[in-house]
mmCIF file of the C-alpha atoms, coordinates in Angstrom:
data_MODEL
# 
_entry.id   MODEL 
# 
loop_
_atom_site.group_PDB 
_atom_site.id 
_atom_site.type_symbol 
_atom_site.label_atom_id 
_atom_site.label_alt_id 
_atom_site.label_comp_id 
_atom_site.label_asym_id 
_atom_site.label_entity_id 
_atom_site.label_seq_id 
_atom_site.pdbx_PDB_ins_code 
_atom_site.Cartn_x 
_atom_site.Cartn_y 
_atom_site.Cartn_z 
_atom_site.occupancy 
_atom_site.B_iso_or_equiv 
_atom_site.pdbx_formal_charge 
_atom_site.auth_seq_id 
_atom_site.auth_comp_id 
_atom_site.auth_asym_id 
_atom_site.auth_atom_id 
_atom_site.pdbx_PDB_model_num 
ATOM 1  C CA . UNK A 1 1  ? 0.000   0.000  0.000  1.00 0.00 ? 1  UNK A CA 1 
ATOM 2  C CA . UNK A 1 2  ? 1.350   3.530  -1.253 1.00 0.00 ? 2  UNK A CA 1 
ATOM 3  C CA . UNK A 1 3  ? 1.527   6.554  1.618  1.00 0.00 ? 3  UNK A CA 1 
ATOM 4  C CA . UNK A 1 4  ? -0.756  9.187  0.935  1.00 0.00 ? 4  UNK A CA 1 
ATOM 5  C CA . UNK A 1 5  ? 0.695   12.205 -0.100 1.00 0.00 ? 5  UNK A CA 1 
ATOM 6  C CA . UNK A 1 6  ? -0.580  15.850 -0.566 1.00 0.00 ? 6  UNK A CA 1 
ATOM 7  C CA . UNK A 1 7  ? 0.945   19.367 -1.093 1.00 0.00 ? 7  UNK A CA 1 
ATOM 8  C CA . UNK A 1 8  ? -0.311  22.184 1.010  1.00 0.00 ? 8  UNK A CA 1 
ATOM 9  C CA . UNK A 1 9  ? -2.283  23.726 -1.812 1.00 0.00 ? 9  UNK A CA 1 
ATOM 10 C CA . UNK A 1 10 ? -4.032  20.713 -2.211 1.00 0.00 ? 10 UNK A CA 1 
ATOM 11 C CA . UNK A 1 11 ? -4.794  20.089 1.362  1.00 0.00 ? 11 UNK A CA 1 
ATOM 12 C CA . UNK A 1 12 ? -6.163  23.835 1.401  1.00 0.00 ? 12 UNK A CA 1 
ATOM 13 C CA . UNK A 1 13 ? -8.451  23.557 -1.864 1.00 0.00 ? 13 UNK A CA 1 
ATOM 14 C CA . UNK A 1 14 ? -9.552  19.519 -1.099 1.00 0.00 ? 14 UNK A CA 1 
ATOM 15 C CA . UNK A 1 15 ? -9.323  19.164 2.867  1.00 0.00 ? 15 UNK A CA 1 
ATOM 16 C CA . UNK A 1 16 ? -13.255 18.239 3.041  1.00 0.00 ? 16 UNK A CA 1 
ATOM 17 C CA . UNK A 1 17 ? -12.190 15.394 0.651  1.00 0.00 ? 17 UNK A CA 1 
ATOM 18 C CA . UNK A 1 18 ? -8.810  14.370 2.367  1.00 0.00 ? 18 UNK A CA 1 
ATOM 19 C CA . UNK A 1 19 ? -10.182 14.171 5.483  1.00 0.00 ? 19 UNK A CA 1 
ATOM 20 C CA . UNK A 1 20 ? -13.163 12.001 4.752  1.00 0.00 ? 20 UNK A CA 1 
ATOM 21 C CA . UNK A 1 21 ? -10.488 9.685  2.946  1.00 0.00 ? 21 UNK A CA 1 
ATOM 22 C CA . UNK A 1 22 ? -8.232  9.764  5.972  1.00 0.00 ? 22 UNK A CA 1 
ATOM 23 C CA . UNK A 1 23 ? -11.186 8.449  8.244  1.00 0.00 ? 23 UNK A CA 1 
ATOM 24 C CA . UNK A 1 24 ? -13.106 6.157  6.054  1.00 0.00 ? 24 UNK A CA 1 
ATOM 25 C CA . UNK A 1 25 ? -9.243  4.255  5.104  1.00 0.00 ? 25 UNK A CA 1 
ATOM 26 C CA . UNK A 1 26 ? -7.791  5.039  8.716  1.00 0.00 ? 26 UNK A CA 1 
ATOM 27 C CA . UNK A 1 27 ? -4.680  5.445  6.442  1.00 0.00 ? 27 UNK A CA 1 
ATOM 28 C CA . UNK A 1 28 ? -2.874  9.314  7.782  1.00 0.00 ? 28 UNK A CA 1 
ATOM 29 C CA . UNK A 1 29 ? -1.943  11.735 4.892  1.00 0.00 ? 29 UNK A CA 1 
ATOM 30 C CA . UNK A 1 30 ? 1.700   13.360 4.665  1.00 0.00 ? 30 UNK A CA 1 
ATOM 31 C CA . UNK A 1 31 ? 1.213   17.195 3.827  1.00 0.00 ? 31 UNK A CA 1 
ATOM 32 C CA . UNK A 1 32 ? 4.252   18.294 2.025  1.00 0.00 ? 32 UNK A CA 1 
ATOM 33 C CA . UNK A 1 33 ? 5.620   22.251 1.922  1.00 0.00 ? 33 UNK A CA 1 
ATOM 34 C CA . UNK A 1 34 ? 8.132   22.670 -0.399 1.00 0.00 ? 34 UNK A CA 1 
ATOM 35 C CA . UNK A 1 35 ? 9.027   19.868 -1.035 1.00 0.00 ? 35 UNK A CA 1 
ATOM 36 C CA . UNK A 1 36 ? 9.438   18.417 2.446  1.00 0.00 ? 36 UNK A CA 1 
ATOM 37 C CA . UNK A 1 37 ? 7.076   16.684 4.865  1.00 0.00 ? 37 UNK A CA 1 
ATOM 38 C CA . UNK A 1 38 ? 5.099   19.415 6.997  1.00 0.00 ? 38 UNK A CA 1 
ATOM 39 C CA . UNK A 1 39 ? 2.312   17.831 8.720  1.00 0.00 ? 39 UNK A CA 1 
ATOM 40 C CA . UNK A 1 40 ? 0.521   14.838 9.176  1.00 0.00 ? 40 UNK A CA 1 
ATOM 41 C CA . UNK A 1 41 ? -3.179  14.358 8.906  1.00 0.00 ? 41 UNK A CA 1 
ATOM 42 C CA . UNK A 1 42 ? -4.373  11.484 10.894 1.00 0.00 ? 42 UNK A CA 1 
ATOM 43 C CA . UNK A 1 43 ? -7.595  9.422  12.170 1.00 0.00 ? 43 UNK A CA 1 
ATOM 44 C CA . UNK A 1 44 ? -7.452  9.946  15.510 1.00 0.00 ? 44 UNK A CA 1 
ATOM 45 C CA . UNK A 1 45 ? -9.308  6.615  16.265 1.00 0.00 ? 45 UNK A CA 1 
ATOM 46 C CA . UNK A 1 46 ? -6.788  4.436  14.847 1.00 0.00 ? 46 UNK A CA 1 
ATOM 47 C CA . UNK A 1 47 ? -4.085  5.430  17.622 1.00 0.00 ? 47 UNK A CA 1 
ATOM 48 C CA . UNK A 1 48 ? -3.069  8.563  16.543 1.00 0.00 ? 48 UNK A CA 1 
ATOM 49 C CA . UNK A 1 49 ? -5.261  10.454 18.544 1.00 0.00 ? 49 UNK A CA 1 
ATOM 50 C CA . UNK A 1 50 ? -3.831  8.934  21.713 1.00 0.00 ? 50 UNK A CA 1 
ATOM 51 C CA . UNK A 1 51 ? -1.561  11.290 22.918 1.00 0.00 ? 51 UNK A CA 1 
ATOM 52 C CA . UNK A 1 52 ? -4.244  14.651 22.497 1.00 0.00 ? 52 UNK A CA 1 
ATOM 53 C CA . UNK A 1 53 ? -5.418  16.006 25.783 1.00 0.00 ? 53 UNK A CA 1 
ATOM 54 C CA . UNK A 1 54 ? -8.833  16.665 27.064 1.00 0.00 ? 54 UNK A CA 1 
ATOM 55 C CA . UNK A 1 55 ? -8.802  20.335 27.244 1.00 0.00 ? 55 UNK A CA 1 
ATOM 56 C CA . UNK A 1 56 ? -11.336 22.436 28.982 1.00 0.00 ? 56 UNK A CA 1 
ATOM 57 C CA . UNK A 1 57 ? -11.470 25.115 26.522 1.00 0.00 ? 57 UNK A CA 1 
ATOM 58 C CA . UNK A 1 58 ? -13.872 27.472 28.895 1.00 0.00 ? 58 UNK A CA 1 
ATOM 59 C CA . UNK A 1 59 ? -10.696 27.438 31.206 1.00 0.00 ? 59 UNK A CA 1 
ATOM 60 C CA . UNK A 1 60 ? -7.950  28.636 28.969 1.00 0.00 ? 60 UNK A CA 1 
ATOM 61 C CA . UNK A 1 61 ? -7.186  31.845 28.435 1.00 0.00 ? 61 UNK A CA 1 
ATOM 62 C CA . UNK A 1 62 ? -8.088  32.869 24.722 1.00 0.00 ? 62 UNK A CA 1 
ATOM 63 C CA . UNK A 1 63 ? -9.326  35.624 23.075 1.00 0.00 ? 63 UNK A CA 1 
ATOM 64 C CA . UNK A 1 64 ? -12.314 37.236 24.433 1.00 0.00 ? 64 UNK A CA 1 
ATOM 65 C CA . UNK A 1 65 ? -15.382 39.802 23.431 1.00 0.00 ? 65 UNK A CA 1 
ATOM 66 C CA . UNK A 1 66 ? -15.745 43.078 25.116 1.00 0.00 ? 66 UNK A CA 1 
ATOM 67 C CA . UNK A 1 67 ? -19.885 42.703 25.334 1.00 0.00 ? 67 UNK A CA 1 
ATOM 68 C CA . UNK A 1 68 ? -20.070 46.674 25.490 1.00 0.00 ? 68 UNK A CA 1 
ATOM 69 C CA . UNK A 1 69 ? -17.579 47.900 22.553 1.00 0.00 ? 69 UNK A CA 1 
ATOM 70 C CA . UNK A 1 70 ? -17.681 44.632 20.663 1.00 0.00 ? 70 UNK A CA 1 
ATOM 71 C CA . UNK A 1 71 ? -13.864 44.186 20.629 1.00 0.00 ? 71 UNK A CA 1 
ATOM 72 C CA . UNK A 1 72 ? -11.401 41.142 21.490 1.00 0.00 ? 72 UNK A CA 1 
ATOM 73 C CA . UNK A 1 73 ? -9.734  41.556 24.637 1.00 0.00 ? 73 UNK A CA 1 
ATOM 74 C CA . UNK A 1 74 ? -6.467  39.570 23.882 1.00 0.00 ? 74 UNK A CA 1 
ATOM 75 C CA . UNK A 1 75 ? -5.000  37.955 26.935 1.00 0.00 ? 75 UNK A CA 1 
ATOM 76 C CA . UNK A 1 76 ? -2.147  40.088 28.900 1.00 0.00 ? 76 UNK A CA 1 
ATOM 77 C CA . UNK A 1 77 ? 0.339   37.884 28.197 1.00 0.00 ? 77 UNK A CA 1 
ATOM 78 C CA . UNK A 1 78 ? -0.389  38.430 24.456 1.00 0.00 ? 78 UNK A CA 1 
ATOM 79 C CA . UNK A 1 79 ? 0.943   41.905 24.911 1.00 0.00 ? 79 UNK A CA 1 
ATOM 80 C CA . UNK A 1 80 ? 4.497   41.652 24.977 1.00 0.00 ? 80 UNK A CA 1 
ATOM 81 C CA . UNK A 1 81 ? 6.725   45.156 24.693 1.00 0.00 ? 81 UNK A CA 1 
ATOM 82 C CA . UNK A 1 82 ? 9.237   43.198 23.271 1.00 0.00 ? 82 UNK A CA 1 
ATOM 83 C CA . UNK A 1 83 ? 7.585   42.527 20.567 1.00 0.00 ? 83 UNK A CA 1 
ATOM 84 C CA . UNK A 1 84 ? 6.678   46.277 19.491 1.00 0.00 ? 84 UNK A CA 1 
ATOM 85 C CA . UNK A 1 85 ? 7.810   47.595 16.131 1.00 0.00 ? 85 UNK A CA 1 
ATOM 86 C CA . UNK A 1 86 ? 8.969   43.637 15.347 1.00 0.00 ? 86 UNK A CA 1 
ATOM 87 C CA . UNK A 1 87 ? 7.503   44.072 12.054 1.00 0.00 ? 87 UNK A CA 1 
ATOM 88 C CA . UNK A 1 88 ? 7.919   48.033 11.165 1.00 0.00 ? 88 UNK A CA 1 
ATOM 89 C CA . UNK A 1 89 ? 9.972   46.796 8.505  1.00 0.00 ? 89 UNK A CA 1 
ATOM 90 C CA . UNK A 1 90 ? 7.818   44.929 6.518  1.00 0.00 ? 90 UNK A CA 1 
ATOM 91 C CA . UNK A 1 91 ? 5.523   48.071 5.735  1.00 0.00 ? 91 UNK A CA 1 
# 
C-alpha cells in the first residue's frame, strides 16, 4: 500500500475530501511544503489520537469579546513590549 501524499495547496483547496479519505481508510496523509514533509493528517481513532489532551477550553485563556464595545480583549500575556515595532519593517 502507497503513503498518501498531498501538497499544502491541495490540502487547502480539497481538505473536506482528504479528510473524509483519511477516516473512512484510517490510512494518515503526509502534507508536504516545499518539497518536504510538513504535517501529518491522521484518524485519531486508529491510535493517533492517543496522545491529544482533554482540554477544557472554557478554562484557557483565549481571546475574548468586550460585550459593550464589541472588541477582542487579547489575553495580557499576548501583549508583549518586546515585541513592538517587530515588524515596522515589513511596511
Amino acid at each position: 500500500m502507497s503513503e498518501l501524499t498531498a501538497t499544502v495547496a491541495e490540502t487547502r483547496a480539497n481538505f473536506s475530501k482528504i479528510a473524509t479519505t483519511v477516516n473512512e481508510t484510517g490510512r494518515p496523509v503526509t502534507v508536504f511544503k516545499n518539497s518536504k514533509p510538513w504535517v501529518l493528517i491522521a484518524p485519531i481513532g486508529k491510535g493517533y489520537g492517543d496522545h491529544i489532551p482533554n482540554i477544557d477550553w472554557s478554562k484557557q485563556n483565549i481571546i475574548t469579546l468586550d460585550p459593550k464595545t464589541r472588541k477582542t480583549i487579547l489575553p495580557a500575556d499576548w501583549n508583549d513590549p518586546e515585541d513592538e515595532g517587530l515588524y515596522d519593517d515589513l511596511v
